[in-house]
N, CA and C atoms as a LAMMPS dump frame, in Angstrom:
ITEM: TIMESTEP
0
ITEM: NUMBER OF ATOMS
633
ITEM: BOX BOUNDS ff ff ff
-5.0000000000000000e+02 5.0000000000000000e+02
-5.0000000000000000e+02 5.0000000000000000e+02
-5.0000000000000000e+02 5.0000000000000000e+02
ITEM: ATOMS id mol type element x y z
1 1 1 N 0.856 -1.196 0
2 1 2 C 0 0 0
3 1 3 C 0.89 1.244 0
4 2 1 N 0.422 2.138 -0.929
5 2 2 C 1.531 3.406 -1.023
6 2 3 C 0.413 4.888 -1.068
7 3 1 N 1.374 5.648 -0.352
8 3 2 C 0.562 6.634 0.447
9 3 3 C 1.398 7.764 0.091
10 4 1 N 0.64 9.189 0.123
11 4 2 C 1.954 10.108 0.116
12 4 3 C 2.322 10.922 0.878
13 5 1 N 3.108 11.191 1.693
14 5 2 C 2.875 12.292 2.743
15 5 3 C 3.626 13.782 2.298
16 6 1 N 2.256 14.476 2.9
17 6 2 C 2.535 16.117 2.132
18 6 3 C 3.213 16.796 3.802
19 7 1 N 3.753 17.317 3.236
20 7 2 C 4.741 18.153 3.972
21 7 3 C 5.36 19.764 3.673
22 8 1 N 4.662 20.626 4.628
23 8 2 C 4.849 22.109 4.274
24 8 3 C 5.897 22.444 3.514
25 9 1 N 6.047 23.482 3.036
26 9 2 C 7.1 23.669 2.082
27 9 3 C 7.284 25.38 2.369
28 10 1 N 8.393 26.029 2.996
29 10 2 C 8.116 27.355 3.775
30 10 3 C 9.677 28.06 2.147
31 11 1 N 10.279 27.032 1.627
32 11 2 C 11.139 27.907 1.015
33 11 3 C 11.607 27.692 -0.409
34 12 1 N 12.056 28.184 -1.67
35 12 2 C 12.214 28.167 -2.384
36 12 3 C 13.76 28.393 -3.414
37 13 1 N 14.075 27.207 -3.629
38 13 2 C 15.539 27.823 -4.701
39 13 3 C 15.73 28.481 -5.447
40 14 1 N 16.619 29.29 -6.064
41 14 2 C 16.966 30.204 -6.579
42 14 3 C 16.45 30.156 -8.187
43 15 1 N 16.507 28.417 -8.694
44 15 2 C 16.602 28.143 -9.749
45 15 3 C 15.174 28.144 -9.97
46 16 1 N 13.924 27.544 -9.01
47 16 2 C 12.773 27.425 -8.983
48 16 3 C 11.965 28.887 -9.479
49 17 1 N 12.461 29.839 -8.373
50 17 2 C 12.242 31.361 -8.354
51 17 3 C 12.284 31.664 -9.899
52 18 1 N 12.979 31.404 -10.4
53 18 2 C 13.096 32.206 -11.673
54 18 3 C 12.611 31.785 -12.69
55 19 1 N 12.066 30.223 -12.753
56 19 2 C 11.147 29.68 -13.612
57 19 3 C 9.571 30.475 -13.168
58 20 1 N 9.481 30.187 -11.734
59 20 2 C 8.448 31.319 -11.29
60 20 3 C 7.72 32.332 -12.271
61 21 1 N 9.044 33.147 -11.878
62 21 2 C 8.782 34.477 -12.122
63 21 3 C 8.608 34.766 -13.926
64 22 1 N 9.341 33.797 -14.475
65 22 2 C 9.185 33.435 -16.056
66 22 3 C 7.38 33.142 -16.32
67 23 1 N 7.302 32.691 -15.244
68 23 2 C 5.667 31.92 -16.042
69 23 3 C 4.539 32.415 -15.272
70 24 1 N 4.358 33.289 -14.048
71 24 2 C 3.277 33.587 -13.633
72 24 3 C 3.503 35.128 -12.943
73 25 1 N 2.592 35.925 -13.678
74 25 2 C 2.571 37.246 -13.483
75 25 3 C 2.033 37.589 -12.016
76 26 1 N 0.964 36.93 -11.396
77 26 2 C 1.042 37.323 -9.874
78 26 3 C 1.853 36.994 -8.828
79 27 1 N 2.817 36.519 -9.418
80 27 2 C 4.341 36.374 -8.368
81 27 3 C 4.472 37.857 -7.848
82 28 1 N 4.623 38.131 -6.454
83 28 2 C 4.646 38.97 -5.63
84 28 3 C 6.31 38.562 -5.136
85 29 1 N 7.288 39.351 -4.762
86 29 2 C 8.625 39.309 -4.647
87 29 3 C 9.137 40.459 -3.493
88 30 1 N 8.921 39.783 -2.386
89 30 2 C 9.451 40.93 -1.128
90 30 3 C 10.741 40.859 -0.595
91 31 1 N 11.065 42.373 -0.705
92 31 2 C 13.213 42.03 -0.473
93 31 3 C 12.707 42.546 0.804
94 32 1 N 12.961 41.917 1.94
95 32 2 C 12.624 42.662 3.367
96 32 3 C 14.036 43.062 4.131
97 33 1 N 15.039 43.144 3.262
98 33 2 C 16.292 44.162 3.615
99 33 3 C 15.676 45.817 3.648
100 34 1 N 17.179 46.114 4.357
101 34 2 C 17.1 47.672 4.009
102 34 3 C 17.066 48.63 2.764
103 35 1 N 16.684 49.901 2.619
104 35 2 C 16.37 50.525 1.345
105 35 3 C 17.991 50.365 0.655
106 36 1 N 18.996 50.794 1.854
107 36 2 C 20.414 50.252 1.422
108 36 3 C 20.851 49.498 0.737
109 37 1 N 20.305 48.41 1.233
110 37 2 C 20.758 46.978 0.938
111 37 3 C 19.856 46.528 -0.621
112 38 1 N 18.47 47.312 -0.644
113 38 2 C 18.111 46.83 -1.913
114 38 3 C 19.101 47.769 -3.086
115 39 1 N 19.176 49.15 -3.012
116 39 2 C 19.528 49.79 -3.625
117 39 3 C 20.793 49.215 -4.041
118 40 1 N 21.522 48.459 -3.327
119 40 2 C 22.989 47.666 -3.749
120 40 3 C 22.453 46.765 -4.83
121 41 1 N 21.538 45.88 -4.657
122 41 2 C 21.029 44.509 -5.292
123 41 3 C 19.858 44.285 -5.263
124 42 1 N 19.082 44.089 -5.835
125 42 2 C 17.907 43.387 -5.826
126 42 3 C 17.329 42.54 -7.173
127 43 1 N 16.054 41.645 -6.793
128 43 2 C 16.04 41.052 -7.988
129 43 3 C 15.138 42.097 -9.128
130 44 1 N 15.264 41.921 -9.755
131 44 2 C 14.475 42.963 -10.811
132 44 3 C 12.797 42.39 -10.629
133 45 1 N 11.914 43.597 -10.381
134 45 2 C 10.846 43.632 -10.314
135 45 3 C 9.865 43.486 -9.197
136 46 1 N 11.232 43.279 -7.626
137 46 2 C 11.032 42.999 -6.617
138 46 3 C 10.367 44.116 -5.703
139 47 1 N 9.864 43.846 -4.733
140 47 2 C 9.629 45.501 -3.763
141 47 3 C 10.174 45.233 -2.657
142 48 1 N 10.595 46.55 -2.177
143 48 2 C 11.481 46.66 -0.938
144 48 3 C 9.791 46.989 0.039
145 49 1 N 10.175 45.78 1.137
146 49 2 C 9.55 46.199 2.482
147 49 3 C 10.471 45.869 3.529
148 50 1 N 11.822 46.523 4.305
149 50 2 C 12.197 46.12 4.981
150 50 3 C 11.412 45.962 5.897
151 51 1 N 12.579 44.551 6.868
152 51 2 C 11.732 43.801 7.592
153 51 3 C 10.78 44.619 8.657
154 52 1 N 11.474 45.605 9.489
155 52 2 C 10.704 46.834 10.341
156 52 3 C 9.237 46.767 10.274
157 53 1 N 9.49 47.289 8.72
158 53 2 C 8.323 48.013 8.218
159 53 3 C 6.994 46.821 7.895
160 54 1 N 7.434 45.893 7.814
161 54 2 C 6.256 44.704 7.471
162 54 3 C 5.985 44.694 8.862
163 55 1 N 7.073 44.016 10.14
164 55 2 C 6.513 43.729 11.17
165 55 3 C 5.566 44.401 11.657
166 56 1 N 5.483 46.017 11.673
167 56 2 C 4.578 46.828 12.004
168 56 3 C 3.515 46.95 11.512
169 57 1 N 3.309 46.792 10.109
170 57 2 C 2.287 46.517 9.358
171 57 3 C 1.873 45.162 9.019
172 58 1 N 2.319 43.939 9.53
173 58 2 C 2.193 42.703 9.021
174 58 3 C 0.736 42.39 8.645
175 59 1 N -0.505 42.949 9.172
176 59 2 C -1.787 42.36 8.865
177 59 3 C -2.157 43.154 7.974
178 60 1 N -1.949 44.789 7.506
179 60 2 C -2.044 45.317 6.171
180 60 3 C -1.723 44.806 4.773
181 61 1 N -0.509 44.333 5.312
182 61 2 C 0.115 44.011 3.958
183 61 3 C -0.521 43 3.754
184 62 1 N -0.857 41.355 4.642
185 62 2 C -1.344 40.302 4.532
186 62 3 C -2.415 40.885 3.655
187 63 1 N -3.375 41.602 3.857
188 63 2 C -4.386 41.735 3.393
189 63 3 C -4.413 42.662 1.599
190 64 1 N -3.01 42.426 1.096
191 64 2 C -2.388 43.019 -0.304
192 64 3 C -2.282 41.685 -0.865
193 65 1 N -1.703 40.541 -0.067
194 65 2 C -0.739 39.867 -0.582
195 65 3 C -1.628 38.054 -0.838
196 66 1 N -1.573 37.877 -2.12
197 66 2 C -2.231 36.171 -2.653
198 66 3 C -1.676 35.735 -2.184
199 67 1 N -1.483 34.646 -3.167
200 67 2 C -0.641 33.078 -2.711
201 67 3 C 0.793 32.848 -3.029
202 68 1 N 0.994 33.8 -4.391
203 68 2 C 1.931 33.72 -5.128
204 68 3 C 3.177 34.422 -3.943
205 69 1 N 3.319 34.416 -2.874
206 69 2 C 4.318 35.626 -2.502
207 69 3 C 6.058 34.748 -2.138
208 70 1 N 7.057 35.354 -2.245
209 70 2 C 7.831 35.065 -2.026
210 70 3 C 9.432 35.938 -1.468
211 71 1 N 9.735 35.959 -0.044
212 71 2 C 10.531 36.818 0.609
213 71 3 C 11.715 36.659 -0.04
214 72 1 N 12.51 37.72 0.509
215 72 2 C 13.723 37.789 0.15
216 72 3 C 14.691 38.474 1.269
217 73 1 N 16.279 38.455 1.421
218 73 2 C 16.943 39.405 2.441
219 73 3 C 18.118 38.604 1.911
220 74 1 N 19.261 39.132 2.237
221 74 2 C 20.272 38.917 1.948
222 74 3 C 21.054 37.145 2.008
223 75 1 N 20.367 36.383 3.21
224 75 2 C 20.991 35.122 3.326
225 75 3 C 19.97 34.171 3.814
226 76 1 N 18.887 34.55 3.908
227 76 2 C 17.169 34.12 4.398
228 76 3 C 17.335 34.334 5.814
229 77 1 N 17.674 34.744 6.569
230 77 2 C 17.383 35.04 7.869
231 77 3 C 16.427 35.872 8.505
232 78 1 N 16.124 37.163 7.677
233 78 2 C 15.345 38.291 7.801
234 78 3 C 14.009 37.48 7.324
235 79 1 N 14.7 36.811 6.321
236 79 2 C 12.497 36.819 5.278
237 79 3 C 12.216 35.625 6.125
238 80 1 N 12.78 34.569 6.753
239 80 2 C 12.334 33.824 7.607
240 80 3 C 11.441 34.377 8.711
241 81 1 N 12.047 35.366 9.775
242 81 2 C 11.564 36.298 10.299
243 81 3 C 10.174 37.022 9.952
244 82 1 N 10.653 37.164 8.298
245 82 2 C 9.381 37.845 7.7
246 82 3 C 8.071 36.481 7.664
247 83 1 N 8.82 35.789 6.946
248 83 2 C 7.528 34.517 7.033
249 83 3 C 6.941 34.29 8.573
250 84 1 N 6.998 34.437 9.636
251 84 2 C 6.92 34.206 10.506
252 84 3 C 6.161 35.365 10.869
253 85 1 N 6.278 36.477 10.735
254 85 2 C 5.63 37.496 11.038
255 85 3 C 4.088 37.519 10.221
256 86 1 N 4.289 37.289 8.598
257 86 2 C 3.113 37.219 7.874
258 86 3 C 2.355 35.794 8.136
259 87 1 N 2.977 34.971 8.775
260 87 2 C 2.386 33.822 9.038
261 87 3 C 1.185 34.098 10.404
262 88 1 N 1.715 34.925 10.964
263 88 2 C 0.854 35.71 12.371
264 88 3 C -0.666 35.858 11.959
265 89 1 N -0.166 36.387 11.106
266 89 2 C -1.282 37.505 10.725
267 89 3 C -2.14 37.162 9.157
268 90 1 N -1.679 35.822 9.075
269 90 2 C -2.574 34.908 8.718
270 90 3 C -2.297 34.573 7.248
271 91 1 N -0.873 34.981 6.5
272 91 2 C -0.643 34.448 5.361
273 91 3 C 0.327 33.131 5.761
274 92 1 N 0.078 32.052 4.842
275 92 2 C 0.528 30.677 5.343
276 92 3 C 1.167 30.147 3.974
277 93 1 N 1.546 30.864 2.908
278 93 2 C 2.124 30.201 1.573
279 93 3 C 3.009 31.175 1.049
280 94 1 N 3.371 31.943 2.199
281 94 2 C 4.65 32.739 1.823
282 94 3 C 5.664 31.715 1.731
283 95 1 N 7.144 32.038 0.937
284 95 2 C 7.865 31.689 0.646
285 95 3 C 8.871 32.094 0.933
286 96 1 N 10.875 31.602 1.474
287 96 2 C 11.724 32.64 1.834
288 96 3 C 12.69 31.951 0.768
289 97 1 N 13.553 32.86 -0.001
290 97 2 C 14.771 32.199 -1.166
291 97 3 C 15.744 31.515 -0.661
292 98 1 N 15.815 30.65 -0.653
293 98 2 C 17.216 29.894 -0.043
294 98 3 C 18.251 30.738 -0.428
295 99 1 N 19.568 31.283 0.135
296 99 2 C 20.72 31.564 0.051
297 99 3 C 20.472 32.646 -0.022
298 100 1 N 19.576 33.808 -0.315
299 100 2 C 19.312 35.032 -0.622
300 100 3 C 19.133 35.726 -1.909
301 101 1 N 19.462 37.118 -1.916
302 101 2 C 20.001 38.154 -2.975
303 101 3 C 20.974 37.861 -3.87
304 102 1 N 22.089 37.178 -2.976
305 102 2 C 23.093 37.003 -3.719
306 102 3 C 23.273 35.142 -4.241
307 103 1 N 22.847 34.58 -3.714
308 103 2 C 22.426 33.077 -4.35
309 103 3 C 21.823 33.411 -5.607
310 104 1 N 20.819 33.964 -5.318
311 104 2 C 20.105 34.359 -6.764
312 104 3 C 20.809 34.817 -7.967
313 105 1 N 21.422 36.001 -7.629
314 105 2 C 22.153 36.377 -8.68
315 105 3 C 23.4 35.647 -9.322
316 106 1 N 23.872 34.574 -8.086
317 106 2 C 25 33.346 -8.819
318 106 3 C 24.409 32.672 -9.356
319 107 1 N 23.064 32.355 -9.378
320 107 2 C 22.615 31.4 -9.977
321 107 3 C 21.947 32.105 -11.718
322 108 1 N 22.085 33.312 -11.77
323 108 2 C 22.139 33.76 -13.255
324 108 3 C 20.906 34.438 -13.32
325 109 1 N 20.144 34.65 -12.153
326 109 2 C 18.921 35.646 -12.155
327 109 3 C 18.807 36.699 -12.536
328 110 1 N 17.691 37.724 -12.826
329 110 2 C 17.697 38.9 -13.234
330 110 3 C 18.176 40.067 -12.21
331 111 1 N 18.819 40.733 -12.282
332 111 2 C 19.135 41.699 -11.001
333 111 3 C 19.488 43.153 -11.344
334 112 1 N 19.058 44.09 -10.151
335 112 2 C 19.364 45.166 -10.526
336 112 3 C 21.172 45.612 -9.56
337 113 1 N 22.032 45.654 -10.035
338 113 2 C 23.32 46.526 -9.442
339 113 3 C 22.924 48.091 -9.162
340 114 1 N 23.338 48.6 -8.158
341 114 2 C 23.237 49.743 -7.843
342 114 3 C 24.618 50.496 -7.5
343 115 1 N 25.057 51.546 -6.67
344 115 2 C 25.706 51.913 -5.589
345 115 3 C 26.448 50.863 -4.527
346 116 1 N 27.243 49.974 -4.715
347 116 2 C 28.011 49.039 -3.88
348 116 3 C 28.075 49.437 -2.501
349 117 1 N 28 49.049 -1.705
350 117 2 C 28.503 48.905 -0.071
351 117 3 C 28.47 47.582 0.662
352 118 1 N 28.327 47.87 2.008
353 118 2 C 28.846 46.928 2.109
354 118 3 C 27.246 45.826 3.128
355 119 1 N 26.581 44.988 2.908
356 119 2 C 25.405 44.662 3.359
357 119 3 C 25.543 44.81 4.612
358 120 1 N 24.656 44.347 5.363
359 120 2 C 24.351 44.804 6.711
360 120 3 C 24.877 43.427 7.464
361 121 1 N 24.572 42.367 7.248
362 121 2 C 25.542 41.138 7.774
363 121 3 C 26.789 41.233 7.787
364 122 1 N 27.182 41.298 6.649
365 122 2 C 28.623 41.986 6.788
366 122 3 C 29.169 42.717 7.444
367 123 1 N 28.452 43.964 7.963
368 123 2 C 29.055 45.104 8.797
369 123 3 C 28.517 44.44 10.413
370 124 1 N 27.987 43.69 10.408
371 124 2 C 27.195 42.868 11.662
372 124 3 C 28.396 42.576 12.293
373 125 1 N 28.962 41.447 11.357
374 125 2 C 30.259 40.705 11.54
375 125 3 C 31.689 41.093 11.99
376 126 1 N 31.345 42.553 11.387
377 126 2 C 32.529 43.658 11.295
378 126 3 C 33.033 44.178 12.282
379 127 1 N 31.635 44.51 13.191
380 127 2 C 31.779 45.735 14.078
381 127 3 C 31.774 44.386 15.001
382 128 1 N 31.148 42.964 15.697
383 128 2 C 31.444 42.126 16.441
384 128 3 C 32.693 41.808 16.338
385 129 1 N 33.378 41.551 15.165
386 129 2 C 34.78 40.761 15.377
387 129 3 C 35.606 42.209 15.946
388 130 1 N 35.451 43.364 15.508
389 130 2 C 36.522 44.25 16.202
390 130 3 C 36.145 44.641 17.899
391 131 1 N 34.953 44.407 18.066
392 131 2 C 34.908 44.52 19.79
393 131 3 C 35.214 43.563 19.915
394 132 1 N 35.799 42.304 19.845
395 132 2 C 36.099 41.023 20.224
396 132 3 C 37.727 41.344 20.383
397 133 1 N 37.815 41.927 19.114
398 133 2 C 39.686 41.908 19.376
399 133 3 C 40.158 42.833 19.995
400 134 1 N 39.507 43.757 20.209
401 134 2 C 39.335 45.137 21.227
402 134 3 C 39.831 45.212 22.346
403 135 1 N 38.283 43.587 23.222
404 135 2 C 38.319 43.444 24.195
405 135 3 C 39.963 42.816 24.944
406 136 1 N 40.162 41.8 23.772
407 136 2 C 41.119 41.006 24.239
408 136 3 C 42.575 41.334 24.277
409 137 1 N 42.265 42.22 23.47
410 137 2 C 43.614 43.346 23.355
411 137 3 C 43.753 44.013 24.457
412 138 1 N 42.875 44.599 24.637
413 138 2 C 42.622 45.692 25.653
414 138 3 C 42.981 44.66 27.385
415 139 1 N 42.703 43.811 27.251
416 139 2 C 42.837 42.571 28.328
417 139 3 C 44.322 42.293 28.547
418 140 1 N 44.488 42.157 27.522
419 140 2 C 46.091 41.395 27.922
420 140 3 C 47.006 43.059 27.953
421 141 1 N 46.917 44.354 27.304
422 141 2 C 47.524 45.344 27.329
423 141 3 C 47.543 46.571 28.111
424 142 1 N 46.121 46.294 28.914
425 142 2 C 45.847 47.66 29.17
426 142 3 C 45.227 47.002 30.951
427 143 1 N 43.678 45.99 31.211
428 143 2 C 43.598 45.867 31.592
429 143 3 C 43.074 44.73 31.489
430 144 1 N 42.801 43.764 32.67
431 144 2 C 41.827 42.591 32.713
432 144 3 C 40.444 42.664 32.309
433 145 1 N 39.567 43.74 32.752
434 145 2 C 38.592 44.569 32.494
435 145 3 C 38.071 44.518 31.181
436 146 1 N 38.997 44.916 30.268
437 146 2 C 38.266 44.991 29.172
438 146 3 C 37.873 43.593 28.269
439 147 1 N 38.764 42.022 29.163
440 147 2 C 37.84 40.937 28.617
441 147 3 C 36.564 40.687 28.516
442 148 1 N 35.98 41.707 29.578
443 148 2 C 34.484 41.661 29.32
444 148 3 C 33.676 42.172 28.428
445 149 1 N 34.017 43.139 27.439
446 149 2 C 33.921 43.214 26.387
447 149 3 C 33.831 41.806 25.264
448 150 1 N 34.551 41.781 25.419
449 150 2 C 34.69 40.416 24.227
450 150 3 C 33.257 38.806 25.051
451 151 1 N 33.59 39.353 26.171
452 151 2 C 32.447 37.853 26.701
453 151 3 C 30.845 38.366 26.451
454 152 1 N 30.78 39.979 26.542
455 152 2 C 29.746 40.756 26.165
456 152 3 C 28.983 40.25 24.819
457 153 1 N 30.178 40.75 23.549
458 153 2 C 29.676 40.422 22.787
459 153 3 C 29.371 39.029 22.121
460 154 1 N 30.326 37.926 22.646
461 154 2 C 29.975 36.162 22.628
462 154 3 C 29.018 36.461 22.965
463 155 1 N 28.028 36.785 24.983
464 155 2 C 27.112 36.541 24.797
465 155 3 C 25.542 36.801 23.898
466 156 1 N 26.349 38.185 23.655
467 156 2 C 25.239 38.809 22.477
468 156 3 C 24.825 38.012 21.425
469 157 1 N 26.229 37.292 20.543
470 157 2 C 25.584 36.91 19.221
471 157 3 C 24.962 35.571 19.729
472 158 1 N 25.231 35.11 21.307
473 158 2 C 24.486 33.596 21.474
474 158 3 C 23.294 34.084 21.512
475 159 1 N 22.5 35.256 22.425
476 159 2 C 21.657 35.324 22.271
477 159 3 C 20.919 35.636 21.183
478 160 1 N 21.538 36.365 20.001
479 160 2 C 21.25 36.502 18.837
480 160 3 C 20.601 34.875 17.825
481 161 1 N 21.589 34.508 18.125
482 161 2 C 21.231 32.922 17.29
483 161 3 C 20.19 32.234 17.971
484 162 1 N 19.995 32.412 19.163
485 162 2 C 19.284 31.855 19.676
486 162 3 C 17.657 32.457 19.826
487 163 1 N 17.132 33.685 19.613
488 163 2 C 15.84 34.021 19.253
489 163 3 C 16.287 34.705 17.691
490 164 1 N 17.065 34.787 16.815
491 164 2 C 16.717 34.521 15.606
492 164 3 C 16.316 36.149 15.315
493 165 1 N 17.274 36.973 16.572
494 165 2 C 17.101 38.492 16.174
495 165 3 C 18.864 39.034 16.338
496 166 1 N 18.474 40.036 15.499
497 166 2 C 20.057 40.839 16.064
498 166 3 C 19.557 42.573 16.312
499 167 1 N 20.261 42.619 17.454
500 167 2 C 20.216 44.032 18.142
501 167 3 C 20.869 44.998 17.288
502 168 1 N 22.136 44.808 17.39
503 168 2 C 23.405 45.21 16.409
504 168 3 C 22.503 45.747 15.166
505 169 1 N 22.042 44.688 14.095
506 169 2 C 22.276 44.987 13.021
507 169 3 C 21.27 46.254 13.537
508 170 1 N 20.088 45.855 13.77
509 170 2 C 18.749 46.77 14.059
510 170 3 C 19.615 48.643 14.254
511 171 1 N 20.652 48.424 15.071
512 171 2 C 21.366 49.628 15.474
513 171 3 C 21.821 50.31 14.215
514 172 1 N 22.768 49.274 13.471
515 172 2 C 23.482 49.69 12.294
516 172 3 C 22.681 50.342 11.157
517 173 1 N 21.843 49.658 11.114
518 173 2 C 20.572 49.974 9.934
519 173 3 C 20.177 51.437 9.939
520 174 1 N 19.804 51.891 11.027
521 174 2 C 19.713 53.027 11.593
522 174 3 C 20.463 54.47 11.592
523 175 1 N 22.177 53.771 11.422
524 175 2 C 22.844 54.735 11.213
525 175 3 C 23.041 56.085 9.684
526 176 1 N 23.184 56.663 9.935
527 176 2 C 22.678 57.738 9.009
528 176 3 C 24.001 57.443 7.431
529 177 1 N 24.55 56.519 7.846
530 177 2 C 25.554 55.808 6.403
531 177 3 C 25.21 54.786 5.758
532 178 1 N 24.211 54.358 6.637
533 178 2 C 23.575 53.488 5.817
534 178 3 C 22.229 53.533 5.22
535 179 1 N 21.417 54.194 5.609
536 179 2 C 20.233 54.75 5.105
537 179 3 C 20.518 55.571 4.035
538 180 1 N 19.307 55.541 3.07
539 180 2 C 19.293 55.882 2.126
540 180 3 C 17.941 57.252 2.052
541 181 1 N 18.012 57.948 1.118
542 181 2 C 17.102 59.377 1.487
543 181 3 C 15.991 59.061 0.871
544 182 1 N 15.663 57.466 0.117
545 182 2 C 14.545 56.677 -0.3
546 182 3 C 14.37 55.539 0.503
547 183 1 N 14.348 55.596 1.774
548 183 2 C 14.232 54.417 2.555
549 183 3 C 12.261 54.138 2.748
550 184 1 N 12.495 53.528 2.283
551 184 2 C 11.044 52.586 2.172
552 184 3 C 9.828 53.282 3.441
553 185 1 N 8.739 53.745 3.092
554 185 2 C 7.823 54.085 4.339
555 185 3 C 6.423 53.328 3.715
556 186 1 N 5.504 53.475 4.572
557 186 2 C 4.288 52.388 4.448
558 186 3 C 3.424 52.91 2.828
559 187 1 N 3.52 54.204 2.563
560 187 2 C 2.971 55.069 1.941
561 187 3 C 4.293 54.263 0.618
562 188 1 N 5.117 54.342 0.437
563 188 2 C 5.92 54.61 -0.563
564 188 3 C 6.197 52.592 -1.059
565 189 1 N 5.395 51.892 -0.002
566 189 2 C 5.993 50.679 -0.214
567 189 3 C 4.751 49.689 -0.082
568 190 1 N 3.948 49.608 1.393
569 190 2 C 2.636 48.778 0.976
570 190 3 C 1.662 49.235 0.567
571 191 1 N 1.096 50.569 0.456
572 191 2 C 0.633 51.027 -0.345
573 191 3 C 0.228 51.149 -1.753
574 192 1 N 1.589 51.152 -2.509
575 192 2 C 1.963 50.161 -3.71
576 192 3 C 1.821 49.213 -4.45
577 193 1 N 1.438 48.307 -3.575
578 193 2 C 1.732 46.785 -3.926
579 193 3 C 0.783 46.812 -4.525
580 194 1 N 0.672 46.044 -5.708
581 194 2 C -0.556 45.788 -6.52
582 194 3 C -1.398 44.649 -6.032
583 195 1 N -2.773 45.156 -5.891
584 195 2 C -3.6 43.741 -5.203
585 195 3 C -3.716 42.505 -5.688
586 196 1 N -3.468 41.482 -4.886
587 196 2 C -3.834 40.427 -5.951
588 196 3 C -4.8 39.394 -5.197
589 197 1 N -5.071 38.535 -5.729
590 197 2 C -6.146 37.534 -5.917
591 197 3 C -5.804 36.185 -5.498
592 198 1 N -5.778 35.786 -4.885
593 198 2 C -5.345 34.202 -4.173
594 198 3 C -5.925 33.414 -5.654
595 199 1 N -4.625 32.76 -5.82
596 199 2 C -4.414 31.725 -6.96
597 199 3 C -3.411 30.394 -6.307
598 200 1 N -3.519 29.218 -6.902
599 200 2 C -2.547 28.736 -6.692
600 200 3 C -1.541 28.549 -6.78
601 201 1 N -0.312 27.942 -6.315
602 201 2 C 0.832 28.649 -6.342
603 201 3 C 1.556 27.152 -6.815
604 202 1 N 2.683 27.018 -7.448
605 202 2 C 3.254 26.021 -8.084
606 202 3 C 4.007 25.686 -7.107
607 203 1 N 3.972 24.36 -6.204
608 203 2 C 5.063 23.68 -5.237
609 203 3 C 5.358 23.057 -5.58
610 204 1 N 7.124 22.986 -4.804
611 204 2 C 7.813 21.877 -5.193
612 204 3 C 6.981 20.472 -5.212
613 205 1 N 7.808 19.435 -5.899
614 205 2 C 7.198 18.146 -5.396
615 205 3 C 7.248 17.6 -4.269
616 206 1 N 6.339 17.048 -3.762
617 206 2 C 6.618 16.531 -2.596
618 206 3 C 6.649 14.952 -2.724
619 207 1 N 7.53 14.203 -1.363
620 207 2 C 8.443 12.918 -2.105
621 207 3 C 6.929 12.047 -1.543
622 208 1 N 7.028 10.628 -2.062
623 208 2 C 6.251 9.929 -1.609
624 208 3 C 7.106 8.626 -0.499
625 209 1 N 6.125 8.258 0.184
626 209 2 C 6.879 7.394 0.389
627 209 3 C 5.831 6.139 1.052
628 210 1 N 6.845 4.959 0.609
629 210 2 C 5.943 3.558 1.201
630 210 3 C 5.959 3.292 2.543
631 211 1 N 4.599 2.687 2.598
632 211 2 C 3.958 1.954 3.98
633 211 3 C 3.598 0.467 3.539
């Protein structure tokens, strides 16, 4: 006797995405990075809602957004976040890109280049590894004292990994070098979105298996 068992499906490959977006016009495409971070990269035809700005609005937008939808952020961490947030508030066939922005574009996708810098993970990484060497510097040169610095920020990124938020970046984002003087507002971004119509949405296969 053979049976099949269906099993949610919360994310999508790079290669999938772009057959997608080839064959069905209510594909909805959310980069939930910063206005920054899209303005560096994005996929062509995508809309910027950083993540902020959805969380606050998450049941507005739900109420923009079909079946067809599919997140985006630099490495899926954010649009996970995002799925999770629109999942709240009652969309359940959102989608997050495996590998990100930049998976996509190795994989030969359509993309827009902008203004280069440097993403926000990156500078995440940046500004942690130099209070780390800071601290320990500062420890062995100056005083004992400043190892706590460095245990500070270990414990930060544990707690970071561990609820699946970062403080840091939230800070960085913020800073006036990284913002952009088109940074995404509710008016300029869900507002926008063109309405659509719950259709079905093309899923992967799902495997079968014997009993």
């Amino acid at each position: 006797m053979t049976s099949s068992t269906q099993s949610k499906i919360d994310s999508v490959d790079p290669t999938t995405l772009q057959s997608w977006i080839d064959s069905h016009d209510d594909l909805i495409v959310l980069d939930v990075r910063s206005g920054a971070e899209f303005e560096t990269l994005h996929i062509r035809g995508s809309y910027n809602v950083p993540l902020p700005l959805l969380a606050e609005h998450a049941e507005e937008l739900a109420g923009r957004l079909g079946r067809q939808t599919v997140l985006v952020c630099q490495s899926g961490t954010r649009a996970e976040q995002a799925r999770q947030r629109l999942s709240g508030a009652g969309v359940e066939t959102a989608y997050v890109l495996t590998g990100g922005v930049p998976a996509y574009a190795a994989a030969g996708g359509d993309v827009v280049r902008g203004a280069q810098r440097w993403d926000l993970e990156r500078q995440v990484r940046m500004v942690a590894g130099s209070f780390v060497v800071a601290g320990l510097a500062g420890g062995k040169f100056l005083s004992p004292k400043f190892r706590a610095l460095a245990g500070a920020i270990g414990a930060g990124l544990t707690f970071s990994a561990a609820t699946n938020t970062c403080a840091m970046g939230k800070a960085l984002a913020a800073m006036p070098w990284y913002r952009t003087a088109d940074e995404p507002t509710r008016e300029a971004a869900i507002l926008q979105l063109p309405s659509r119509t719950p259709e079905s949405v093309p899923v992967p296969a799902q495997e079968e298996t014997a009993s």
